[in-house]
C-alpha atoms as an extended CHARMM CRD file, in Angstrom:
* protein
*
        90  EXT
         1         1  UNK       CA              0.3960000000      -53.9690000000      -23.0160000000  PROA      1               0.0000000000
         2         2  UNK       CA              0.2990000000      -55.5190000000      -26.5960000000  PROA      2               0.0000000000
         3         3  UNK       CA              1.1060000000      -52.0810000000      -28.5540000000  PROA      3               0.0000000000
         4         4  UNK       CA              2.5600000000      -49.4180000000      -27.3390000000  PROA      4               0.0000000000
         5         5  UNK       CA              4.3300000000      -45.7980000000      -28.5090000000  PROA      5               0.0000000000
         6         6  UNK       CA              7.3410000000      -46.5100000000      -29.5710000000  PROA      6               0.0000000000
         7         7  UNK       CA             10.0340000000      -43.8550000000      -28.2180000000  PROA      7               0.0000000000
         8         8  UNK       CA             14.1180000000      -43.3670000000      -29.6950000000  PROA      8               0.0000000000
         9         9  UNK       CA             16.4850000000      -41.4470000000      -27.4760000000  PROA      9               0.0000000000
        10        10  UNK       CA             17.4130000000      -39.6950000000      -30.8580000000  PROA      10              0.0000000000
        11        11  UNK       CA             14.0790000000      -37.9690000000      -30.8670000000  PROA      11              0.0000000000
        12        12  UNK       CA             15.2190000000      -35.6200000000      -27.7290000000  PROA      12              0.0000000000
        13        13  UNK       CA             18.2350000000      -34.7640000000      -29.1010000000  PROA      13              0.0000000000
        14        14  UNK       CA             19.6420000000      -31.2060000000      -29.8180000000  PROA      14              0.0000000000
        15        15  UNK       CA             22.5440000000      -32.1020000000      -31.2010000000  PROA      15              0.0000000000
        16        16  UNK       CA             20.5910000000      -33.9290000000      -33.8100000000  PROA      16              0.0000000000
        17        17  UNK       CA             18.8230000000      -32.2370000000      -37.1410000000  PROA      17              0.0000000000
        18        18  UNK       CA             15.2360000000      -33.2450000000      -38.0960000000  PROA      18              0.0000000000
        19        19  UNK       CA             16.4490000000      -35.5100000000      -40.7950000000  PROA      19              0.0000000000
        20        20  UNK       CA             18.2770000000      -37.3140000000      -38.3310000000  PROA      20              0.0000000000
        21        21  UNK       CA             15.6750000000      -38.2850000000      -36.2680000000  PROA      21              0.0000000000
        22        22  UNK       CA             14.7510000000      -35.4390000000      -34.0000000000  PROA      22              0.0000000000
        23        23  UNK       CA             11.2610000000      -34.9670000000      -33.0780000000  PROA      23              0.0000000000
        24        24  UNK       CA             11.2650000000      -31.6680000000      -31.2400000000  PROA      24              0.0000000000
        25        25  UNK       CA             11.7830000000      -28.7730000000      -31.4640000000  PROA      25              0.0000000000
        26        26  UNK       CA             15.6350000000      -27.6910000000      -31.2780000000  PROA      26              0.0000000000
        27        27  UNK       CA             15.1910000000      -25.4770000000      -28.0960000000  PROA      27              0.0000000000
        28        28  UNK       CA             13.2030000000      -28.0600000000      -26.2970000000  PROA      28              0.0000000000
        29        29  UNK       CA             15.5250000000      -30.8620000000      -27.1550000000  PROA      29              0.0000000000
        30        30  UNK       CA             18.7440000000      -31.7170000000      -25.0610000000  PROA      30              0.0000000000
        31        31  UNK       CA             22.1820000000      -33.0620000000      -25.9040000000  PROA      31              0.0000000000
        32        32  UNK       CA             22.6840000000      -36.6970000000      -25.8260000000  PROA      32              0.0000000000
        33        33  UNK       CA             19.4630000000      -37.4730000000      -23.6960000000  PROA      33              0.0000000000
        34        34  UNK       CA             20.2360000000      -40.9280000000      -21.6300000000  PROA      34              0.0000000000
        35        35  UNK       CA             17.5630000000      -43.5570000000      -21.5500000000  PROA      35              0.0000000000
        36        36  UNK       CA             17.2180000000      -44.1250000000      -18.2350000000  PROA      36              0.0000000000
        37        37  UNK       CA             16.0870000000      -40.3620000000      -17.9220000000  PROA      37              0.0000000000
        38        38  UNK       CA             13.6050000000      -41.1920000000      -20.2260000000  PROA      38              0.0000000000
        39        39  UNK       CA             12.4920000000      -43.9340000000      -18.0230000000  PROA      39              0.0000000000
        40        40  UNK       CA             12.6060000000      -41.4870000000      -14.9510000000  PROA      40              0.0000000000
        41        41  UNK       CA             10.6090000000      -39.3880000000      -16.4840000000  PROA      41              0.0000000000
        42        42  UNK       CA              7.5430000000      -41.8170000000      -17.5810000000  PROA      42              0.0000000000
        43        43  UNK       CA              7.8720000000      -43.6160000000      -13.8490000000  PROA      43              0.0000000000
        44        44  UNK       CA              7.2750000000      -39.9630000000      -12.1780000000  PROA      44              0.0000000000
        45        45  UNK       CA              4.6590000000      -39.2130000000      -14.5730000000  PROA      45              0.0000000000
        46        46  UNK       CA              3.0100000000      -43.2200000000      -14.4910000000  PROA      46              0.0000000000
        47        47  UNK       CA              3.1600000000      -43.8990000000      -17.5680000000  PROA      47              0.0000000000
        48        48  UNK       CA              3.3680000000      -47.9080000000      -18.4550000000  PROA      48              0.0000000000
        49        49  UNK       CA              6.4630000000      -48.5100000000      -20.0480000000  PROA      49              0.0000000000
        50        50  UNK       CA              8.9120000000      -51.3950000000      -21.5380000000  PROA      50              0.0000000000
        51        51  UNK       CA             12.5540000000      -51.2610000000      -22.4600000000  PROA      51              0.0000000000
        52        52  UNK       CA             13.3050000000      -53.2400000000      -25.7520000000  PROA      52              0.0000000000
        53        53  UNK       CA             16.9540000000      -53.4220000000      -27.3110000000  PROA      53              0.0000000000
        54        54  UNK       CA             15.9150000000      -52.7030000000      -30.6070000000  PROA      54              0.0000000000
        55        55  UNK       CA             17.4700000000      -49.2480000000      -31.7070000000  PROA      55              0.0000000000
        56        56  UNK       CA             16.7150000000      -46.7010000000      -34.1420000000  PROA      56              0.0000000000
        57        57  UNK       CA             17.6180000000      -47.7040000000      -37.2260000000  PROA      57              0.0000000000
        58        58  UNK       CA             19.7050000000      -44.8450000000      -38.4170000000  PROA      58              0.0000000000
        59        59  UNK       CA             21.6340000000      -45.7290000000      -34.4570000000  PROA      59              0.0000000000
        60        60  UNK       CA             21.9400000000      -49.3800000000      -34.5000000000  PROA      60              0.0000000000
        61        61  UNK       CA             25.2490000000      -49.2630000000      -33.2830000000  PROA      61              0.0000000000
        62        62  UNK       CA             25.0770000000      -46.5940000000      -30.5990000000  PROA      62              0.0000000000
        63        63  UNK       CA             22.8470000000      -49.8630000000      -28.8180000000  PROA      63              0.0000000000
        64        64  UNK       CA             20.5490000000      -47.3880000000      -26.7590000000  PROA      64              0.0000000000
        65        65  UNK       CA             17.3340000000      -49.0520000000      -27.2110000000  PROA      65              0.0000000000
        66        66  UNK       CA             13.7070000000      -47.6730000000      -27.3160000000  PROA      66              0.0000000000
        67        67  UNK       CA             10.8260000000      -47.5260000000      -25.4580000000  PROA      67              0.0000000000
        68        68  UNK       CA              7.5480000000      -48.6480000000      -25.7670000000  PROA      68              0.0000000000
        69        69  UNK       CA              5.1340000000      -46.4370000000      -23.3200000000  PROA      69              0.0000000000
        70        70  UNK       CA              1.6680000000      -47.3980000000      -23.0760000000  PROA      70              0.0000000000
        71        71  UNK       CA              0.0340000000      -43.5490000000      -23.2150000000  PROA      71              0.0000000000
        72        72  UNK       CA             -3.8340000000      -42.5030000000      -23.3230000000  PROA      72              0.0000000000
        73        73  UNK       CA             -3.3440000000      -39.7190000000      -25.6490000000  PROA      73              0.0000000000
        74        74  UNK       CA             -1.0520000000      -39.2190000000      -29.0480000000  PROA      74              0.0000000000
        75        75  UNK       CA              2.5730000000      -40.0920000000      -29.9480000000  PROA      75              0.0000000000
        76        76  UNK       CA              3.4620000000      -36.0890000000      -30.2730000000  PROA      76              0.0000000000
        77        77  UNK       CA              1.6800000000      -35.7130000000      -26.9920000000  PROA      77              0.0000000000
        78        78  UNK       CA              3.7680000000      -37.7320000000      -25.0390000000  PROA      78              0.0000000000
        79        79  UNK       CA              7.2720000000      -36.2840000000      -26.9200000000  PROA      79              0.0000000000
        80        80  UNK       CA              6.3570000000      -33.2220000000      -25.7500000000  PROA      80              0.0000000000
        81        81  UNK       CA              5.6420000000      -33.8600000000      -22.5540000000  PROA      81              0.0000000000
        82        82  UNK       CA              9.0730000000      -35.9250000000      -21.9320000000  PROA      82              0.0000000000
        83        83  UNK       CA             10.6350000000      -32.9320000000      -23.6400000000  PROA      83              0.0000000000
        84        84  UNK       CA              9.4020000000      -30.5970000000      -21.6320000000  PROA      84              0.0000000000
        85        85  UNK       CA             10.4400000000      -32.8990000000      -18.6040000000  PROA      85              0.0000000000
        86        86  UNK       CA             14.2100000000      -33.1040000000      -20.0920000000  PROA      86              0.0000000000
        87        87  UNK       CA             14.3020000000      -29.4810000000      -20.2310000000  PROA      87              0.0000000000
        88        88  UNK       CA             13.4330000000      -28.6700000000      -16.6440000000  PROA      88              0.0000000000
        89        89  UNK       CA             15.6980000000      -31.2640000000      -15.2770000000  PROA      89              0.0000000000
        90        90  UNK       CA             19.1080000000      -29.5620000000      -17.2870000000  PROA      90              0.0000000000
Protein backbone atom coordinates (compact mmCIF):
# COMPACT_ATOMS: atom_id res chain seq x y z
CA UNK A 1 0.00 0.00 0.00
CA UNK A 2 2.25 2.97 -1.15
CA UNK A 3 -0.71 5.72 -1.22
CA UNK A 4 -3.55 5.60 0.39
CA UNK A 5 -6.84 7.96 1.47
CA UNK A 6 -5.90 9.79 4.01
CA UNK A 7 -8.75 9.94 6.84
CA UNK A 8 -8.90 12.74 10.19
CA UNK A 9 -11.21 11.84 13.03
CA UNK A 10 -12.22 15.61 12.72
CA UNK A 11 -13.94 14.87 9.46
CA UNK A 12 -16.87 12.80 11.41
CA UNK A 13 -17.40 15.22 13.77
CA UNK A 14 -20.73 17.04 14.66
CA UNK A 15 -19.54 19.09 17.01
CA UNK A 16 -17.24 20.51 14.43
CA UNK A 17 -18.23 23.34 11.59
CA UNK A 18 -17.08 22.85 7.95
CA UNK A 19 -14.30 25.30 8.36
CA UNK A 20 -13.02 23.27 10.99
CA UNK A 21 -12.52 20.32 9.25
CA UNK A 22 -15.77 18.48 8.94
CA UNK A 23 -16.45 16.57 5.91
CA UNK A 24 -20.06 15.52 6.31
CA UNK A 25 -22.84 16.46 6.56
CA UNK A 26 -23.91 17.76 10.20
CA UNK A 27 -26.73 15.11 10.67
CA UNK A 28 -24.58 12.29 9.52
CA UNK A 29 -21.64 13.30 11.61
CA UNK A 30 -21.21 12.25 15.37
CA UNK A 31 -19.69 13.89 18.43
CA UNK A 32 -16.14 13.27 19.14
CA UNK A 33 -15.84 10.09 16.83
CA UNK A 34 -12.88 7.76 18.43
CA UNK A 35 -10.34 6.30 16.08
CA UNK A 36 -10.47 3.01 16.86
CA UNK A 37 -14.22 3.09 15.67
CA UNK A 38 -12.96 4.24 12.63
CA UNK A 39 -10.74 1.30 12.45
CA UNK A 40 -13.76 -1.02 13.40
CA UNK A 41 -15.52 0.16 10.90
CA UNK A 42 -12.94 -0.31 7.79
CA UNK A 43 -11.94 -4.00 9.41
CA UNK A 44 -15.86 -5.03 9.17
CA UNK A 45 -16.13 -3.52 5.88
CA UNK A 46 -12.24 -4.92 4.58
CA UNK A 47 -10.95 -2.16 3.77
CA UNK A 48 -6.84 -2.06 3.92
CA UNK A 49 -5.90 0.31 6.37
CA UNK A 50 -2.75 1.92 8.37
CA UNK A 51 -2.66 3.99 11.51
CA UNK A 52 -0.04 6.90 11.28
CA UNK A 53 0.48 9.50 14.23
CA UNK A 54 0.44 12.34 12.15
CA UNK A 55 -2.70 14.54 13.06
CA UNK A 56 -4.70 17.05 11.41
CA UNK A 57 -3.08 20.00 11.33
CA UNK A 58 -5.62 22.34 12.75
CA UNK A 59 -5.55 19.14 15.90
CA UNK A 60 -1.96 18.56 16.39
CA UNK A 61 -2.30 18.54 19.90
CA UNK A 62 -5.46 16.53 20.45
CA UNK A 63 -2.64 13.51 19.11
CA UNK A 64 -5.50 11.34 17.45
CA UNK A 65 -3.81 10.38 14.37
CA UNK A 66 -5.17 9.56 10.82
CA UNK A 67 -5.72 6.93 8.69
CA UNK A 68 -4.58 5.92 5.56
CA UNK A 69 -7.27 3.30 3.94
CA UNK A 70 -6.41 1.76 0.80
CA UNK A 71 -10.16 2.10 -1.02
CA UNK A 72 -11.20 1.14 -4.77
CA UNK A 73 -13.44 4.00 -5.22
CA UNK A 74 -13.22 7.99 -4.18
CA UNK A 75 -12.15 9.84 -0.99
CA UNK A 76 -16.00 11.21 -0.49
CA UNK A 77 -17.05 7.67 -1.14
CA UNK A 78 -15.45 6.15 1.58
CA UNK A 79 -16.46 9.32 4.20
CA UNK A 80 -19.70 8.54 3.53
CA UNK A 81 -19.73 5.22 3.93
CA UNK A 82 -17.81 5.37 7.49
CA UNK A 83 -20.38 8.04 8.24
CA UNK A 84 -23.08 6.24 7.58
CA UNK A 85 -21.44 3.33 9.67
CA UNK A 86 -20.90 5.90 12.77
CA UNK A 87 -24.42 6.77 12.60
CA UNK A 88 -25.95 3.32 12.88
CA UNK A 89 -23.67 2.29 15.62
CA UNK A 90 -24.90 5.60 18.09
Amino acid sequence: MDKGLVLYPCYFNSSLKRSEGRRVPLLSGVQNPEPVIIERILTRKQVPFRREKKSHPSYWWKGQGRIVADFKGTKGELIRLISNELKNSE
